[in-house]
C-alpha positions as CSV (number, residue, x, y, z in Angstrom):
1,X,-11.3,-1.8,12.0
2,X,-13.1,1.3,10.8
3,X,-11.3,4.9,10.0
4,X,-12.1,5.9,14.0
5,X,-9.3,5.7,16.4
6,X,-9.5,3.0,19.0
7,X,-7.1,3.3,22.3
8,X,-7.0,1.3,25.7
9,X,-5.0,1.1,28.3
10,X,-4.3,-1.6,31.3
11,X,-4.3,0.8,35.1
12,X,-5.3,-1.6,37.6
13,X,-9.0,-0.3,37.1
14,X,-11.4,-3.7,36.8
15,X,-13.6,-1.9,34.6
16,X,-10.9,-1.1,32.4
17,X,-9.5,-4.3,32.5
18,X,-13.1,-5.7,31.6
19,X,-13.1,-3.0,28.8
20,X,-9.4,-4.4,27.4
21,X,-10.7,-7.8,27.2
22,X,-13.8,-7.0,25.5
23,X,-11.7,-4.5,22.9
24,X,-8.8,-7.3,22.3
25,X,-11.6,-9.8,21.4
26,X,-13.6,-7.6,19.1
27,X,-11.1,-4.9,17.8
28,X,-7.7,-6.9,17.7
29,X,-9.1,-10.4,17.6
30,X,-7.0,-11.9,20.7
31,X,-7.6,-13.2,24.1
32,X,-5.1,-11.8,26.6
33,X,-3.7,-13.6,29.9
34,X,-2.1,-11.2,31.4
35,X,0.2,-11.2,34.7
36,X,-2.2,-8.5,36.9
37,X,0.3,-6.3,38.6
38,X,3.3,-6.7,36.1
39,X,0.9,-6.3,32.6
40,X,-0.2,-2.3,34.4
41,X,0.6,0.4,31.8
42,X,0.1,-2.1,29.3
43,X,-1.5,-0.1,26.3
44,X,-3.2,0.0,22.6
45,X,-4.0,2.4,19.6
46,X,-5.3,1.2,16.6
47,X,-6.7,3.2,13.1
48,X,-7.2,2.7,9.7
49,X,-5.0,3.0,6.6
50,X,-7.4,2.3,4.0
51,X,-7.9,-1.3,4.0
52,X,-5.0,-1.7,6.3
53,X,-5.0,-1.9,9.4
54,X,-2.3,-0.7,11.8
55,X,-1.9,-1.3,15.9
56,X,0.5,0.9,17.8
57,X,0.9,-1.1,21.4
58,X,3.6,-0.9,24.7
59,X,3.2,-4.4,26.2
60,X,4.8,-6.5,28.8
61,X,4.1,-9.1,31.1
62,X,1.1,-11.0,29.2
63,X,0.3,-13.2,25.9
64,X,-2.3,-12.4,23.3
65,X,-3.9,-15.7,21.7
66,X,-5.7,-15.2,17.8
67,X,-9.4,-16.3,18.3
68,X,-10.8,-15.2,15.2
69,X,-11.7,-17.7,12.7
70,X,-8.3,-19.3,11.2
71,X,-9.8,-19.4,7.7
72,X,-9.7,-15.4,7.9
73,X,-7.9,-13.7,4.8
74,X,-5.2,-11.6,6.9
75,X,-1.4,-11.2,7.0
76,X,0.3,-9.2,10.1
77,X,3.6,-7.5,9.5
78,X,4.9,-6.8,12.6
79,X,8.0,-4.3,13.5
80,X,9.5,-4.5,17.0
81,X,10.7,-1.1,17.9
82,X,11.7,-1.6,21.5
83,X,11.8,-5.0,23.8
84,X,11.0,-8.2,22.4
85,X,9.0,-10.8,22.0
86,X,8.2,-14.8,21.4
87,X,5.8,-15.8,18.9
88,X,4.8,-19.6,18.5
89,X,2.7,-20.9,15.9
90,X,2.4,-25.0,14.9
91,X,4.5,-25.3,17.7
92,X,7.8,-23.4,16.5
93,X,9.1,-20.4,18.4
94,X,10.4,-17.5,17.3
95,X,12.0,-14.9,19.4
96,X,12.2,-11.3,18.0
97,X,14.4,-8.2,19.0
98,X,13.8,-4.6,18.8
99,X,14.8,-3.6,14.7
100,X,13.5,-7.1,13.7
101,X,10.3,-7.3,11.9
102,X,7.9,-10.9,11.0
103,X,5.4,-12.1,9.1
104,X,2.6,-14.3,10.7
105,X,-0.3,-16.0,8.4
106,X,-3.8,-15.6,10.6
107,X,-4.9,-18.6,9.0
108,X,-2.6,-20.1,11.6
109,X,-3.1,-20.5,15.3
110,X,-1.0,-18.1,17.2
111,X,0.2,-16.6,20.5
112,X,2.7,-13.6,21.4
113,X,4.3,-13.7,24.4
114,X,5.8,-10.6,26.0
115,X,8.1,-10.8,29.1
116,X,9.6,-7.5,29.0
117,X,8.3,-4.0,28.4
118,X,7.8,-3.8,24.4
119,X,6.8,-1.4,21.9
120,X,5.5,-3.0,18.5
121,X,3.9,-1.8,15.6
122,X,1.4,-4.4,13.3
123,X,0.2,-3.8,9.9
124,X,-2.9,-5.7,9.1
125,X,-2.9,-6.6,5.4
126,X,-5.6,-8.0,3.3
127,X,-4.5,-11.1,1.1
128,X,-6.8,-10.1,-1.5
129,X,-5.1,-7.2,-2.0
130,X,-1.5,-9.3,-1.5
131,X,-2.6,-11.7,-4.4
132,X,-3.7,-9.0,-7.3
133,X,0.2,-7.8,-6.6
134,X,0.8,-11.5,-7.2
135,X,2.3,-12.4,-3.7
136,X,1.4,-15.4,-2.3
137,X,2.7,-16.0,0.9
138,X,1.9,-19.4,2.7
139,X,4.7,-19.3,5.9
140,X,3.9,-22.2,8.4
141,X,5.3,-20.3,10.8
142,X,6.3,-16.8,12.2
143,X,9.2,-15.8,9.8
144,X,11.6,-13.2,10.5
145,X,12.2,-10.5,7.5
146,X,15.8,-10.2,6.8
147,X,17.1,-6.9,8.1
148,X,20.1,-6.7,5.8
149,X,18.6,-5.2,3.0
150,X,18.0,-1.7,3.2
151,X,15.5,-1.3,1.2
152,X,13.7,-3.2,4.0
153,X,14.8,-1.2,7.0
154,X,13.6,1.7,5.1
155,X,10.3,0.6,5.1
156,X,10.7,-0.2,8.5
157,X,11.1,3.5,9.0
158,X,8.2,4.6,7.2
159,X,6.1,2.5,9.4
160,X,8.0,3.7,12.5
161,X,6.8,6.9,11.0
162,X,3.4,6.5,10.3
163,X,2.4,4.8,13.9
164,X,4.2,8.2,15.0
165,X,1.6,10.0,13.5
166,X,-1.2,8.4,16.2
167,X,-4.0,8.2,13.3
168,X,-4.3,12.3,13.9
169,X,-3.8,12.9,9.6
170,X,-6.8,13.2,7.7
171,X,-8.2,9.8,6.1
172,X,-7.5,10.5,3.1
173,X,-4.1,10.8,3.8
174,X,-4.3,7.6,5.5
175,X,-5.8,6.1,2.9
176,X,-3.1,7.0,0.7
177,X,-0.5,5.9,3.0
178,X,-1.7,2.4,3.4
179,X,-1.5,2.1,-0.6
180,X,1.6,2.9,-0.3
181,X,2.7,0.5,2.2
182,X,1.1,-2.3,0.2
183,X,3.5,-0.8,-2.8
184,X,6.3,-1.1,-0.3
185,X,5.8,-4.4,0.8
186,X,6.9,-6.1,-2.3
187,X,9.9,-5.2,-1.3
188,X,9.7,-7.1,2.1
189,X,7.6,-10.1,0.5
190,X,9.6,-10.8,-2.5
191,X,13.2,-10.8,-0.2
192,X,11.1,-13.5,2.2
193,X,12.8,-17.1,2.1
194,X,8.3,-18.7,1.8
195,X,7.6,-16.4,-0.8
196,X,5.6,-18.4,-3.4
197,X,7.0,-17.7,-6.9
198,X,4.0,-18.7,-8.5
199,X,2.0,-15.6,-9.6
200,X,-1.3,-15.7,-11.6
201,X,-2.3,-14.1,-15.4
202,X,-4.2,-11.5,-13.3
203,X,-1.5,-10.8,-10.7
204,X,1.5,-10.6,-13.7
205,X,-0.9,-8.1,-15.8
206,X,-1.4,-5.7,-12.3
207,X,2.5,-5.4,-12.1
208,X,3.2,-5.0,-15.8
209,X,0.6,-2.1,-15.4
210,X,1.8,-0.8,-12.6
211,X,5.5,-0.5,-14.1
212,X,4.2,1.5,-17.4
213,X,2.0,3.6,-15.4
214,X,5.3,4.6,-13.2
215,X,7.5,4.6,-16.4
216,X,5.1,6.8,-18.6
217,X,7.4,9.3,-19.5
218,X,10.3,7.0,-20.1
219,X,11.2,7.5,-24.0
220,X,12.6,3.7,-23.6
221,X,9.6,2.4,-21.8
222,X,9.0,-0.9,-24.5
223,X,7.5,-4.1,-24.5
224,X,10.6,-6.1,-23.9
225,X,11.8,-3.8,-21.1
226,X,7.9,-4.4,-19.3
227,X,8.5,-8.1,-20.0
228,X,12.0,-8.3,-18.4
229,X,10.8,-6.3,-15.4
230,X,7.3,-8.6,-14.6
231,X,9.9,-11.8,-15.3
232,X,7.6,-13.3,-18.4
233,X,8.3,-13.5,-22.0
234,X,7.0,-10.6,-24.0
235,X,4.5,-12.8,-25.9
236,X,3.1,-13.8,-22.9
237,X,2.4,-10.2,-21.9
238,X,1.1,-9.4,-24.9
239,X,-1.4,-12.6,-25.0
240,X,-2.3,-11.4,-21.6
241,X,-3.2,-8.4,-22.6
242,X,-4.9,-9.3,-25.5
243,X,-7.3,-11.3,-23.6
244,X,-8.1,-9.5,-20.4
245,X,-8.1,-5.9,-22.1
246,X,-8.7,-6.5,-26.2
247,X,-5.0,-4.8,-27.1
248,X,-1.8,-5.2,-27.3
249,X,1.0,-4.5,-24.6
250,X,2.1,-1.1,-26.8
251,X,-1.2,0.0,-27.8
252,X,-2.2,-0.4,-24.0
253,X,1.3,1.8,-23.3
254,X,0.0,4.2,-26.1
255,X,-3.3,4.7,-24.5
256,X,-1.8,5.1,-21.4
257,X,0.6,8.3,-22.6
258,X,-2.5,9.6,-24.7
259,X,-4.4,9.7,-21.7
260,X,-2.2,11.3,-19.5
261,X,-1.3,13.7,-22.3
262,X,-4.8,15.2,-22.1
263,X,-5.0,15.2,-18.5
264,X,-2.2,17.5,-18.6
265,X,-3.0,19.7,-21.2
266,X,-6.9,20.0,-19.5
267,X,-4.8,21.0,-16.2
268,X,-2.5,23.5,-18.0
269,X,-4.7,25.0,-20.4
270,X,-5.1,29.2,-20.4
271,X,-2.8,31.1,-18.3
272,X,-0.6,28.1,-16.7
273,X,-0.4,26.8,-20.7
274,X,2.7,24.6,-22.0
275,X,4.0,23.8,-24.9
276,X,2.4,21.0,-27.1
277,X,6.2,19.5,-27.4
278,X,6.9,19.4,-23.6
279,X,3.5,17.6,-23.0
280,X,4.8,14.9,-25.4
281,X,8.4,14.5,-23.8
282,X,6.7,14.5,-20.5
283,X,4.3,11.8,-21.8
284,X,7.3,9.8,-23.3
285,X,6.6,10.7,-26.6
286,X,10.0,10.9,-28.8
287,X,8.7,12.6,-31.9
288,X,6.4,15.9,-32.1
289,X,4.7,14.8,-35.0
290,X,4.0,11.4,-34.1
291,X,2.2,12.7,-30.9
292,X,0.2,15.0,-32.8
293,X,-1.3,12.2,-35.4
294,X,-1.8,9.3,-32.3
295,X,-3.8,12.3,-30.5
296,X,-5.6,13.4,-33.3
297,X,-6.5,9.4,-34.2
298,X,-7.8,9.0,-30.1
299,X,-9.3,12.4,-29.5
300,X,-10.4,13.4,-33.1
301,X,-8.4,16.9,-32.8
302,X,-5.2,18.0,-32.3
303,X,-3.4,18.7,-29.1
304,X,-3.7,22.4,-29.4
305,X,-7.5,22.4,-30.1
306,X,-8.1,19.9,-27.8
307,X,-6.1,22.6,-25.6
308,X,-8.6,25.3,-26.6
309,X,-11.5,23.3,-26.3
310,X,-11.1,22.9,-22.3
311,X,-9.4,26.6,-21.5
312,X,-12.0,27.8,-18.9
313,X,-12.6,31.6,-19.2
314,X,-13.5,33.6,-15.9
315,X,-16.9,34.2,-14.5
316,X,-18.5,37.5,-16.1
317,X,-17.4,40.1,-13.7
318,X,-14.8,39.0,-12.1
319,X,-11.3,40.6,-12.9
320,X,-8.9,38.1,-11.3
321,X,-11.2,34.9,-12.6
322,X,-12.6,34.2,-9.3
323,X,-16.3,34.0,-9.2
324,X,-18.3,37.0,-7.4
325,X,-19.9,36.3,-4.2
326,X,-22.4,39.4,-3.7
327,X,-23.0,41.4,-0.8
């Protein structure tokens, strides 16, 4: 599914009913049997996210069948928002309700039956992208998200938001969504009752990164406390990081602050300038003076040179700092 917007509709027109076959084949990878005069008004949009993939539909009165290869690397979340619908795979059954959401591996023979007028909404999720978050999910049949927690239902919400948008935002707003919805769904995956616990060395180091790089400017941000949160020992962490990246876990956190600390002070040099002490506290940094020597040791200056060094002065003959553009 590429960043275009796809839509089609059933109307009792045979050339459009010819043109919904062909689509659900080669955009949304099903054959559909549908009941002729009951299925009319029967309807699709679909778009892009990024690398996920979302389908907006109003269905009733037909069945859609998987036909792409089983051995495809896919995961459909689902969200019922109105209606219902039966889904069976290795012959179990699972009715859903409007609210409810599922999970169906594509590696898996499948058919959805609707017998009622339904609105759903399916996320198309790459497993690659699944497994370097170290989710591994193997269900052998549709499973049913628990609703309870609400932390689920509010990513429920943000997809009932997103399909509201009809793929009108700009892709790179999209794009930005649909990383975020693969942030979210660790929350849905990791509350699943076929979650497999097992996560790889690569997937345990993405997670451990992705908790410093949202605790930065946490002064209590530590080694132990990024251990506890990716559920390993310390040492492991450390060996992984050793091996993958050449450091250890707190120079890799070090870096990390150093980094961002210049980043900020190449955004806020000149007139929007800050104080060298507030960059550290923002960067997590508890002592002034021990910011000052670890930057001067990464960037071979200090902080307030370094400032200098990157403060961009207006274009000659401009007064405000906006360059001149003639006649």
């Amino acid at each position: 599914m590429g960043s275009c917007r796809i839509e089609i509709q059933l109307d009792g027109n045979s050339a459009n009913e010819d043109y919904w076959h062909e689509r659900c084949a080669n955009v949304f990878d099903v054959t559909c049997n549908v009941q002729r005069k009951r299925a009319q008004g029967a309807a699709a949009k679909a778009w892009a996210l990024g690398e996920v993939g979302i389908v907006d539909a109003s269905l009733a009165w037909l069945s859609l069948s998987q036909v792409r290869d089983p051995r495809a690397a896919w995961t459909y979340v689902g969200l019922i928002v109105s209606g219902a619908v039966v889904i069976e795979q290795r012959r179990q059954a699972r009715h859903l309700r409007s609210g409810e959401m599922f999970v169906i591996d594509t590696r898996e023979q499948y058919t959805k039956t609707f017998l009622e007028p339904t609105h759903m909404v399916t996320l198309r999720l790459p497993e690659k992208r699944l497994v370097e978050r170290g989710i591994r999910y193997r269900p052998r049949a549709p499973h049913a998200i628990d609703m309870r927690s609400a932390d689920v239902r509010a990513v429920a919400d943000s997809i009932r938001g997103i399909a509201a948008q009809d793929g009108t935002t700009s892709i790179g707003f999209r794009r930005r969504q649909g990383e975020q919805l693969l942030e979210l769904f660790d929350v849905v995956f990791d509350q699943a009752a076929l979650l497999t616990p097992a996560r790889s060395g690569g997937a345990t180091l993405f997670r451990a990164k992705r908790f410093i790089a949202e605790n930065l400017h946490s002064a209590d941000l530590s080694p132990a406390l990024v251990a506890a949160c990716t559920q390993v020992s310390q040492a492991y962490l450390n060996r992984l990081f050793r091996a993958r990246d050449n450091t250890s876990l707190m120079r890799y956190v070090w870096d990390r602050r150093l980094s961002v600390a210049a980043q900020l002070l190449r955004e806020r040099s000149g007139a929007q300038a800050v104080s060298i002490s507030e960059v550290a506290y923002v960067c997590g940094f508890t002592s002034h003076a021990h910011f000052i020597r670890l930057f001067k040791a990464r960037y071979g200056v200090a902080p307030r040179v370094f400032m200098m060094e990157h403060y961009a002065l207006p274009p000659i003959g401009s007064a405000d700092g906006a360059p001149e553009t003639g006649l």
